[in-house]
N, C-alpha and C positions, 0 to 999 in steps of 0.2 A: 244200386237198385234194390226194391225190396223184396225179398224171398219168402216172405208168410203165404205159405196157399190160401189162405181163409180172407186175406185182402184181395188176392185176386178171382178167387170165387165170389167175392163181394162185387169187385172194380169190374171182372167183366160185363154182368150186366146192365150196371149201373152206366157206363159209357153207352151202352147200345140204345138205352133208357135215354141219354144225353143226345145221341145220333135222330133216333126218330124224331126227339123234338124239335132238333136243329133243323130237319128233315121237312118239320109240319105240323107235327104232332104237337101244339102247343101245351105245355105243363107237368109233362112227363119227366123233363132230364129235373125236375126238381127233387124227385127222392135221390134222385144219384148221391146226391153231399149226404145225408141223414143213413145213408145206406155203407158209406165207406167209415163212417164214422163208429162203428163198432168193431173197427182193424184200427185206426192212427186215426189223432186229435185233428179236432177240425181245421183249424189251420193248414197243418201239414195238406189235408186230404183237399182243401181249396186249391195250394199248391198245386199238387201233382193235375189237378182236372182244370186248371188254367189255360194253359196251355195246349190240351186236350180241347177246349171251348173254341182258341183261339183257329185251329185249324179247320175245326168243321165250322163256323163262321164264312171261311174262306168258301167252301163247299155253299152253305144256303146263300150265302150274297150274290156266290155267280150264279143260282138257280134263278131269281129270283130279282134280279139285278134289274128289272124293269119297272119292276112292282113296285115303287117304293113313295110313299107322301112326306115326302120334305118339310111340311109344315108339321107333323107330329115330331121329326127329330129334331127342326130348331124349337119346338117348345119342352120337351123335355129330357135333353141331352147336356145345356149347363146346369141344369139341377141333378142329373146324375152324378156328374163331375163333381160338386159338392158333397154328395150323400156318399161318393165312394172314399173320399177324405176324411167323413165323421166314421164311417166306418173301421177306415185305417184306426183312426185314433182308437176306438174300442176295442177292437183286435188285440193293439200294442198296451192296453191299458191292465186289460181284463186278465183274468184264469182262465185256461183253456175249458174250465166245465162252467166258467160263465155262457164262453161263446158256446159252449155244445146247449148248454140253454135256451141261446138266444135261437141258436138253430133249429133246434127242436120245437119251440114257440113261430118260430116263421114257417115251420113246415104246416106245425098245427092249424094256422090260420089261410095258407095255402089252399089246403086239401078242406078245409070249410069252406071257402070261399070259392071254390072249384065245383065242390058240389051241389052246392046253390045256384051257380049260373046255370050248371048241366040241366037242373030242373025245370031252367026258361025263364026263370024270374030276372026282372032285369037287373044288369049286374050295378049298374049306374042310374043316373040321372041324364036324359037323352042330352042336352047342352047342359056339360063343365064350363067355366068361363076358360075364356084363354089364359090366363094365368096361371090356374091353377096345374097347368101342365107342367112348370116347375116343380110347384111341390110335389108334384107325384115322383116327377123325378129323380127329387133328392130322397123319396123311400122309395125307388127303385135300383138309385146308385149303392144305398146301404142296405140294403138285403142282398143284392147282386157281390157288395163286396164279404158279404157275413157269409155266403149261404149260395151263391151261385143263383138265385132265387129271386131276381129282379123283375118276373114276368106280372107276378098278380099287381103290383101299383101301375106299371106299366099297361096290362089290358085294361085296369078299370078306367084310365082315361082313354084310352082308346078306343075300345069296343062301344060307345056309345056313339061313336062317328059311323059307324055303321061301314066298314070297311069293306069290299071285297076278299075274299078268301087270298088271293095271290098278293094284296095288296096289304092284307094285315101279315101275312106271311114273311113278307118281302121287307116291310118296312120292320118288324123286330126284327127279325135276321141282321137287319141294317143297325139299327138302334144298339142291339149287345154286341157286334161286331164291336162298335166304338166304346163301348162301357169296355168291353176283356181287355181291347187296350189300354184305355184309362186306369187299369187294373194292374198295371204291371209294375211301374212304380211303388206302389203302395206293396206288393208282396215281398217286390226285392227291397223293399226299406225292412220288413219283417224278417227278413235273411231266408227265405223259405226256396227260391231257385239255386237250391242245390244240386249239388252232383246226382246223389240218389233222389232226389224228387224227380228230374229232366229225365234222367235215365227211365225209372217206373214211366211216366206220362207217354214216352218213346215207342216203350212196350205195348202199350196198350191203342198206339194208335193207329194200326192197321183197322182196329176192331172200330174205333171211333169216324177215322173216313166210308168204312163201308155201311156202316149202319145211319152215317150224314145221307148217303146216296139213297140205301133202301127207303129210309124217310121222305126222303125227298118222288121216289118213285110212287110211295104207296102212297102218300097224304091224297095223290090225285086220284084214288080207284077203290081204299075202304074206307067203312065206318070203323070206328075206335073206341064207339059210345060207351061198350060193357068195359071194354078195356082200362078206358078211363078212370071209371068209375073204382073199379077195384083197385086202381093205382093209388085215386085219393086216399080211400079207406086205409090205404097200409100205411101213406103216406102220414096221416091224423095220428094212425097208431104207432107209427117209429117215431114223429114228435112226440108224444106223449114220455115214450121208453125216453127218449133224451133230456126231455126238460127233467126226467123223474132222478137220471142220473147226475144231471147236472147241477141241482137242486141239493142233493143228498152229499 
């Protein structure tokens, strides 16, 4: 297990950050990876919050477990599957301060792209053809496998269907449930479900189920707007710190 306080002063919020979202809060658990990444290489820190994903999963799907449109996961659930395998490959290809690159470039474009919908402007074009819910998929499979970070190609097809709240809710809950498992091959081929990765993840997931629940209690009773907002901005600005380090 790992014993640096300054990763777990890092990891605990960054899980709770992971829990609201799982919870409702859609886009938040996304600083979580950019945030552990100034303790241990991104990799490793995928690892340890895999696992962590796959459990509060468990939590939003039974929340939620009604809500769900079938027709968004068969259109883009084989092209995840595919973008989580190009992923593998770059993971297993690259430098670790490529991928904290790459990380830090998906965050950047994340928290841009977060903050642009927040202002009302529309995120999409109201009819995507149906096809194209693959290729969203396969750049939702590969940010999800780089970066934890699957949601932005994932809402921009989606959100133009104009969803209900419990229904868009319900359906990603659903959607990365099946991506984290699809994920699990590709990390244990990267040798990363070690002793000390399983052990850390363990630790920390007390904090990860109760903050799935609080998520899931509070999506239905506050606004999150300021909160949001201020999560992008940091979010833009720890991409920025990562690609700067990763680059260098």
């Amino acid at each position: 297990m790992l014993s640096d306080p300054i990763f777990y002063l890092l990891a605990v919020p960054a899980v709770i950050l992971l829990g609201l979202a799982k919870g409702g809060f859609s886009g938040m658990g996304a600083l979580s990876l950019p945030m552990l990444l100034f303790a241990v290489d991104p990799v490793q820190a995928a690892a340890i919050l895999l696992p962590i994903l796959m459990v509060q999963d468990v939590v939003s799907v039974w929340a939620f477990r009604r809500s769900i449109d079938w027709s968004v996961i068969r259109a883009m659930l084989p092209g995840a599957a595919l973008g989580i395998g190009v992923g593998y490959f770059y993971a297993a290809s690259v430098s670790p301060a490529a991928v904290m690159a790459a990380v830090g470039a998906i965050s950047i474009l994340f928290g841009a792209y977060r903050l642009w919908v927040e202002r009302g402007d529309p995120p999409a074009p109201r009819h995507l053809p149906g096809w194209s819910g693959q290729a969203f998929g396969v750049a939702s499979g590969f940010t999800s496998q780089i970066a934890h970070a699957g949601a932005p190609p994932f809402q921009f097809w989606v959100l133009p269907r104009q969803l209900t709240r419990d229904m868009l809710v319900g359906t990603s809950a659903f959607f990365f449930f099946a991506v984290n498992w699809l994920k699990v091959p590709a990390y244990a081929a990267l040798g990363q479900f070690t002793r000390e990765n399983m052990l850390t993840a363990a630790v920390l997931m007390p904090v990860a189920i109760a903050s799935t629940f609080a998520g899931v209690w509070l999506v239905r009773r506050v606004s999150a707007a300021r909160f949001y907002t201020a999560i992008y901005v940091l979010m833009i600005a720890v991409g920025a710190k990562l690609v700067w380090d990763g680059v260098l």
